[in-house]
C-alpha positions, -999 to 999 in steps of 0.1 A, spaced: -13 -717 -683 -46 -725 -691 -80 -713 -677 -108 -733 -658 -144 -711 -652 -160 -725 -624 -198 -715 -619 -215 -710 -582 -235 -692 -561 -215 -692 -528 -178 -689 -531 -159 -699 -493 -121 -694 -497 -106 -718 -471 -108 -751 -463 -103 -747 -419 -133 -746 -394 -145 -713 -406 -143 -721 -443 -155 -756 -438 -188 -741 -415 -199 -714 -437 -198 -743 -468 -220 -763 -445 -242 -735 -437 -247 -722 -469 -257 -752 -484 -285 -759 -457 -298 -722 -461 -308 -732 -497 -276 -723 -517 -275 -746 -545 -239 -743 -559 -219 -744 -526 -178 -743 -538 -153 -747 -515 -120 -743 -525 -87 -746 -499 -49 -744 -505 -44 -777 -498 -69 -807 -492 -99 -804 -469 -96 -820 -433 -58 -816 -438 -52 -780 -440 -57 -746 -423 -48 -743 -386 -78 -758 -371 -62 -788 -380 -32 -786 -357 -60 -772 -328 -48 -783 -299 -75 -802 -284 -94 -773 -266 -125 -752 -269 -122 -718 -252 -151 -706 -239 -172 -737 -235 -198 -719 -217 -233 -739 -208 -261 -722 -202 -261 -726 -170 -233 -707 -167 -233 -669 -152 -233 -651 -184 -230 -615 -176 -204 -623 -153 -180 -638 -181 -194 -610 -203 -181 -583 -179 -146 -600 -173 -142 -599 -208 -151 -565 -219 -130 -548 -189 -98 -573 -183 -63 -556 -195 -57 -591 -209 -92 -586 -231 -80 -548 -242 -94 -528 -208 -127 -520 -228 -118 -518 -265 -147 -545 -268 -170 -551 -295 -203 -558 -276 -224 -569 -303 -200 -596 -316 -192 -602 -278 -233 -610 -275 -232 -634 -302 -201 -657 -293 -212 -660 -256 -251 -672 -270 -236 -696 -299 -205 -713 -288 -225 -736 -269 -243 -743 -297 -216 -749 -320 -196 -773 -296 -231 -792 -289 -233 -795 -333 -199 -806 -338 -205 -836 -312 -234 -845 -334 -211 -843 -362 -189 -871 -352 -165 -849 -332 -150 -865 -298 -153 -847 -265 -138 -857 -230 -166 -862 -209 -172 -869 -173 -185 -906 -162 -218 -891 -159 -219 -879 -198 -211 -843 -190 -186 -823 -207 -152 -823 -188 -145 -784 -183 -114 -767 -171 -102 -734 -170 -74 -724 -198 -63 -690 -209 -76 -657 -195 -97 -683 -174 -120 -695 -198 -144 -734 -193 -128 -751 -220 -138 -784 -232 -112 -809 -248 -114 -826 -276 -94 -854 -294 -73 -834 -317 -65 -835 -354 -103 -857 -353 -120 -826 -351 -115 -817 -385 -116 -852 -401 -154 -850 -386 -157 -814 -400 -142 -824 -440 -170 -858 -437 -195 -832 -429 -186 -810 -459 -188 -837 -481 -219 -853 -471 -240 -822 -476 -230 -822 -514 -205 -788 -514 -180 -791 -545 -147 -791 -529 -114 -775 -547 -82 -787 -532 -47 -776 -540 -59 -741 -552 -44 -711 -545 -67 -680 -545 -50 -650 -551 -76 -619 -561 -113 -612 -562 -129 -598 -586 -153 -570 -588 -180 -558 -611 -170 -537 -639 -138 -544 -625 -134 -512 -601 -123 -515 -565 -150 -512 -541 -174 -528 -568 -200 -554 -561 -176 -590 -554 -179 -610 -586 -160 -637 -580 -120 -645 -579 -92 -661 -593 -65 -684 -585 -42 -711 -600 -36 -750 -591 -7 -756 -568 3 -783 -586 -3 -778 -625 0 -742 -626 -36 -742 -643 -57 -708 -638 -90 -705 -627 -119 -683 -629 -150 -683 -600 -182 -665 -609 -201 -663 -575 -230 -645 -565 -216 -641 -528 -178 -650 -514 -174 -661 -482 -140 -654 -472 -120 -679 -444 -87 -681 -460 -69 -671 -425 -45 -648 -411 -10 -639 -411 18 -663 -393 46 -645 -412 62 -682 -420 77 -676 -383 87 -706 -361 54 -721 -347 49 -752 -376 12 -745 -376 13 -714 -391 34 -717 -420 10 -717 -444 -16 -687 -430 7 -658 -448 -24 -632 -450 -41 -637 -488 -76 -632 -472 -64 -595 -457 -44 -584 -491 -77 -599 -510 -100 -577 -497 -76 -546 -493 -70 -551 -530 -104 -544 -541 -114 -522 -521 -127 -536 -483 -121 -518 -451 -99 -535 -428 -88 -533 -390 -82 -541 -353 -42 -549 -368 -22 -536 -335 -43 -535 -304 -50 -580 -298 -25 -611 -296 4 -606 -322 23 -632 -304 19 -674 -294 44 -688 -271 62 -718 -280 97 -739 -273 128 -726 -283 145 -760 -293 115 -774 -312 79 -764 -320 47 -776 -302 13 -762 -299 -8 -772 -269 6 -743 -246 -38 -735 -236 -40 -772 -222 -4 -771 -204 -15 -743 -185 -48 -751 -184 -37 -785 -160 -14 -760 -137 20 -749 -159 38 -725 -146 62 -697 -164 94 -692 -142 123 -673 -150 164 -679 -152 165 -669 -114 134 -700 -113 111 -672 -98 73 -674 -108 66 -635 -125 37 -638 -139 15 -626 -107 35 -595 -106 23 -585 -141 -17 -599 -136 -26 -607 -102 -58 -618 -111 -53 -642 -146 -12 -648 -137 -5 -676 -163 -40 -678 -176 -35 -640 -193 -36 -636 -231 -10 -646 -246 7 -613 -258 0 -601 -224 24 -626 -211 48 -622 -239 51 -585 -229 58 -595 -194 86 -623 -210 100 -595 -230 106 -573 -198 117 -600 -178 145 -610 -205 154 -571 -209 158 -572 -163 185 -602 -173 162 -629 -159 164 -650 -188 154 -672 -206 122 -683 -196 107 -718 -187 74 -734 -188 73 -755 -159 49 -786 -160 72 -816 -138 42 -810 -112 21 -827 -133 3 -860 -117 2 -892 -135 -39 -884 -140 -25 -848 -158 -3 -865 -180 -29 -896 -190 -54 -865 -200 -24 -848 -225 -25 -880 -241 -57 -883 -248 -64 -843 -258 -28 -834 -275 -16 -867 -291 8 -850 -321 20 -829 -284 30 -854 -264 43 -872 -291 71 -843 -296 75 -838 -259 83 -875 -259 107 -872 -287 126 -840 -272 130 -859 -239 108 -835 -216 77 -863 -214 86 -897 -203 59 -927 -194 39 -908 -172 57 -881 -162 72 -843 -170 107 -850 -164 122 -813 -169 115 -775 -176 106 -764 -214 121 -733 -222 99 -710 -235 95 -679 -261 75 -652 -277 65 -662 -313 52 -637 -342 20 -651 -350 5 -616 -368 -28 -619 -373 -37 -656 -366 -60 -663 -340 -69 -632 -328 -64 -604 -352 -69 -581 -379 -84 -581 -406 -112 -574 -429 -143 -553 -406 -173 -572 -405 -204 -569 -391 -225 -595 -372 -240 -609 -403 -201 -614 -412 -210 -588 -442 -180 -564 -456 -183 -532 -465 -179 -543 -500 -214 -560 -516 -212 -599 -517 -181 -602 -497 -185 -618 -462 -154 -627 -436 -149 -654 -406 -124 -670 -387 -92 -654 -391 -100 -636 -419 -125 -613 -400 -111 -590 -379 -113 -604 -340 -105 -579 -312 -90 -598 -279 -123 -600 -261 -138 -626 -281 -136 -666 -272 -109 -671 -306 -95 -699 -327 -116 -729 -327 -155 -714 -312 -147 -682 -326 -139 -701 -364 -172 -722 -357 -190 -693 -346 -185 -668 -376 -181 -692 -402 -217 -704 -395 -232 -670 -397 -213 -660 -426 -225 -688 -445 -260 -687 -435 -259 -650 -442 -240 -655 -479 -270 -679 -490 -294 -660 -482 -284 -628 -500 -269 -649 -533 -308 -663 -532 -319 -624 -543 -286 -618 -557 -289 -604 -596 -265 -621 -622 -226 -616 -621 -203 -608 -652 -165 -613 -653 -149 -590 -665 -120 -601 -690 -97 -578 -685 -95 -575 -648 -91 -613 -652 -63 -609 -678 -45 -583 -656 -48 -605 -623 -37 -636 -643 -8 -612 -652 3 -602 -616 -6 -636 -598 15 -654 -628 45 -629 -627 73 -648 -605 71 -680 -634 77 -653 -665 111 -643 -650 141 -660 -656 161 -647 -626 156 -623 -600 153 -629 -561 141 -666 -544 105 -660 -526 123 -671 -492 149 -641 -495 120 -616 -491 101 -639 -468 135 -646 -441 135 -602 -445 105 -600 -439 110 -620 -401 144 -603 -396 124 -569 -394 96 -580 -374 101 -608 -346 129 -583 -321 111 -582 -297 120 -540 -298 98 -538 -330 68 -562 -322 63 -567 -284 80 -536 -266 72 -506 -294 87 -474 -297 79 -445 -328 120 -450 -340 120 -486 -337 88 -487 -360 96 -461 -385 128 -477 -391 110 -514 -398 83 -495 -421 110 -481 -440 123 -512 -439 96 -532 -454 92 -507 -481 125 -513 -495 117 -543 -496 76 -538 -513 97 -518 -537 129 -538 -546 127 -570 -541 90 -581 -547 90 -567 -585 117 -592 -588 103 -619 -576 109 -656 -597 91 -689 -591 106 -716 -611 74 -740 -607 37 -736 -596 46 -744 -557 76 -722 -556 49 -694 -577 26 -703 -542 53 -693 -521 63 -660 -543 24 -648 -536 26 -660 -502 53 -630 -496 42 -606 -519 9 -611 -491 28 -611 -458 50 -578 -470 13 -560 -469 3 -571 -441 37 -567 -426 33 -532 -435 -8 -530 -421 2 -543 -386 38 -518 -385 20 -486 -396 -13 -498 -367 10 -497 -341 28 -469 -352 -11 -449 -354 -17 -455 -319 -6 -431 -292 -10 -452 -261 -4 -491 -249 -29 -517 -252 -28 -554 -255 -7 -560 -283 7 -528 -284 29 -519 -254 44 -485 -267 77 -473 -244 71 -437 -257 33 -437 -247 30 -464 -218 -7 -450 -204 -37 -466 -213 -56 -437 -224 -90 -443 -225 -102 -407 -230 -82 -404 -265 -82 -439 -278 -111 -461 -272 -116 -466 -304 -105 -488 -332 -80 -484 -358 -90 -492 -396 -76 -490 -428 -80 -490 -465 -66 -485 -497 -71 -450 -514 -55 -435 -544 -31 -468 -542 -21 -457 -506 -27 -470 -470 -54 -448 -453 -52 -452 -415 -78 -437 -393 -94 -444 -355 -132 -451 -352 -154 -444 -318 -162 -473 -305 -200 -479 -300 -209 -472 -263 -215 -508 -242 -229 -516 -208 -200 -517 -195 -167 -490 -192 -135 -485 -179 -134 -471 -142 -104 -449 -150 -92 -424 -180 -57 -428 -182 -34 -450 -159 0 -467 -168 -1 -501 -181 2 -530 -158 29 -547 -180 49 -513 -176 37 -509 -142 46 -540 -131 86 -542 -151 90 -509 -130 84 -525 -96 102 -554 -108 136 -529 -117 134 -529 -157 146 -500 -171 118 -488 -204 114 -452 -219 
């Protein structure tokens, strides 16, 4: 393979909302060599792309702020106080502002007759505004473009590098290969933004196929701290017999989740945000009511007016289109129940991932994070604002320290060795196919007894698990061509972060959002309101639980049994 050096001052590694902000940003904070460079092509790639037509949290300012901000930072569906109230601050001031730019930019809103914004409440009852979707980033990519950022396409990233090259260096710059030609490239950058997503695990929602967790093994790699893995929304819900997204809006308009028996559950396990809770929240309560025998689980929608159905059309076309196809939608009306699953989704979303502060800096010099790439704890408004939102600052906040920024030097043989490892799979001429590792990977993670009801057996087993597989099967990786050599990185990343979400959950003693743990059902507020982050020392994963800063707001009670668990115990499932 040959090598391509690329020169520039601001690096961003991911071509989605966040990526595609903090390019935009840079470049009007006074960076002069703006490079973007994405997987696949800009505007086509990334999971803002297959964002289902809604803006969570669309919040005027008219709106009663503190009252949203209080809901957030106490609700069991928002982590009962595990909230980060600086970052909190920011989304609920700039999302507003974000949504009112991206109209500006070409984007397309449903509105009211009188030219307001057409709100509705979605998840954890949030205002969200709809737009027109897979437009939103066709706006975004002409925006890009027009304010002169170089744009990369088809290139996978695969490590940074640092200065001198020792971990926990001074970011240099990174490295990465052409998905198509196999060619190897070098980046020099004063400062990296860092948007290349989270970590779907490959699993059955479409839309996440291609987030597989580079960003998170990136930064672990050289050095970054990293966190916030177990206690957030590990799961999306989806169909069983096909793959849609768009479950925000369905419930958003009134969709309900019923049971085998036809029985509405949800209220039993949140009787404040019933359907509207986050979504691992309701998967927890789906897991317990399949465990009772009332399974499976539908989503209920053939309620829906004509007006409901007219508005799906307009805000979910790719949707409707598929509900159409499988028979549930016809003309103007739901014709019958969808059923309805827990789906792995890892880290995309809301997740872990590298700790950032409000300026979206690292704790390594030059790196920044956003989108799903940053770590996100449940409490903030997530996917498409919360992309918006912290790829703006991390861009602005990249320029603006590349501007002072002193010279950067590659170092040749940290590039030589990373060309090495990235490059390995395509130097063997047998060994194990990249979807082998990727299908064990899933077979250890999605039962629902390892990633949705936890226990300290159950998860010791799937860590032991996934290092059989770190240790035997990745070495032998083999990529016959330069998109099968994507794929072979693609698992060598998702074993990692396999292993940084199993060995989070396994940390914490006590159930949060996201972490439901049958052997330590109380949310314990006295011993763990804190955060969980992790590192790389001596080439080994360092766990550990930081305080979390002391907000205006706390939780009225110090230990008390989860509602999910609560509520399967009133409803006659059996857990312990």
């Amino acid at each position: 393979m040959s090598i391509e050096a690329i020169e520039c001052d601001v690096l961003v590694i991911g071509g989605g909302l966040a990526g595609s902000y903090a390019a935009i940003k840079a470049k009007e904070s006074g960076a002069d060599k703006v490079t973007l460079v994405s997987k696949g092509k800009l505007g086509k790639d990334g999971v803002s792309t297959f964002a289902a037509g809604v803006w969570a949290g669309g919040y005027s300012p008219e709106d009663d702020r503190e009252t949203e901000f209080k809901k957030r930072a106490l609700s069991e569906s928002y982590g009962g106080g595990l909230y980060d109230e600086e970052w909190l601050d920011v989304f609920m001031d700039e999302s507003y502002e974000r949504l009112l730019e991206l109209d500006r930019w070409g984007v397309e809103w449903e509105k009211t007759p009188d030219g307001k914004y057409d709100r509705k409440e979605c998840r954890w009852k949030l205002l969200m505004c709809m737009f027109h979707g897979p437009q939103l980033m066709e706006a975004v990519a002409r925006k890009v473009i027009a304010s002169g950022v170089r744009v990369i396409g088809h290139t996978m990233i695969t490590d940074l590098l640092t200065e001198n090259g020792k971990q926990e260096g001074r970011v240099t710059g990174a490295v990465g290969f052409d998905v198509r030609t196999g060619e190897f490239r070098v980046f020099n950058a004063r400062a990296i933004v860092m948007a290349a997503g989270g970590c779907g695990f490959k699993e059955r929602v479409a839309c996440y196929k291609f987030q597989t967790g580079e960003a998170a093994v990136m930064a672990y790699r050289a050095g970054a701290e990293l966190g916030k893995f177990e206690v957030t929304e590990t799961h999306s819900m989806t169909a069983t017999g096909f793959s849609t997204q768009g479950k925000n809006m369905f419930v958003g308009l009134g969709g309900k989740f019923v049971n085998a028996r036809g029985e509405r559950f949800m209220f039993d396990y949140d009787t404040e945000l019933e359907e509207h809770a986050g979504q691992s929240y309701i998967s927890g309560a789906m897991a317990m009511e399949v465990r009772a025998g009332r399974g499976p689980i539908y989503l209920d929608m053939t309620h829906f007016t004509t007006e409901d159905v007219k508005k799906l059309r307009a805000v979910l076309p790719v949707p409707t289109r598929i509900l159409e196809r499988a028979g549930v939608m016809v003309g103007d009306r739901i014709v019958k129940k969808i059923e309805w699953a827990p789906s792995l989704i890892g880290s995309v979303s809301l997740g872990g991932g590298i700790i950032a502060n409000t300026k979206c800096e690292s704790s390594l010099v030059g790196l920044y994070a956003c989108g799903d790439a940053m770590a996100r704890g449940p409490q903030l408004p997530s996917m498409i604002p919360g992309a918006a939102v912290t790829g703006a600052r991390a861009g602005t906040s990249a320029a603006r320290y590349a501007k002072g920024a002193p010279d950067t030097r590659i170092d040749d043989k940290q590039v030589a060795r990373l060309k090495k490892s990235a490059c390995a799979a395509m130097e063997r001429k047998d060994g194990f196919d990249p979807y082998h590792v990727i299908i064990g990977i899933q077979e250890v993670l999605t039962p629902y007894e390892v990633s949705l009801i936890l226990r300290e057996d159950r998860l010791e087993r799937a860590i032991k698990d996934i290092e059989r597989i770190r240790d035997e099967e990745v070495p032998l990786l083999c990529a016959c061509d330069p998109h099968n050599l994507v794929i072979a990185n693609e698992a060598v990343s998702m074993v990692l972060v396999a292993e940084m979400m199993l060995r989070s959950w396994l940390f914490r003693k006590e159930s949060r959002i996201g972490c439901l743990r049958e052997d330590y059902p109380y949310v314990d507020n006295e011993n763990w309101l804190k955060w969980t982050l992790l590192k790389q020392e001596g080439g080994k994963m360092k766990l550990w639980a930081k305080d979390i800063p002391p907000g205006r707001y706390k939780p009225d009670k110090a230990r008390y049994l989860h509602p999910i668990f609560e509520a399967a115990r009133k409803r006659g499932v059996a857990w312990g």
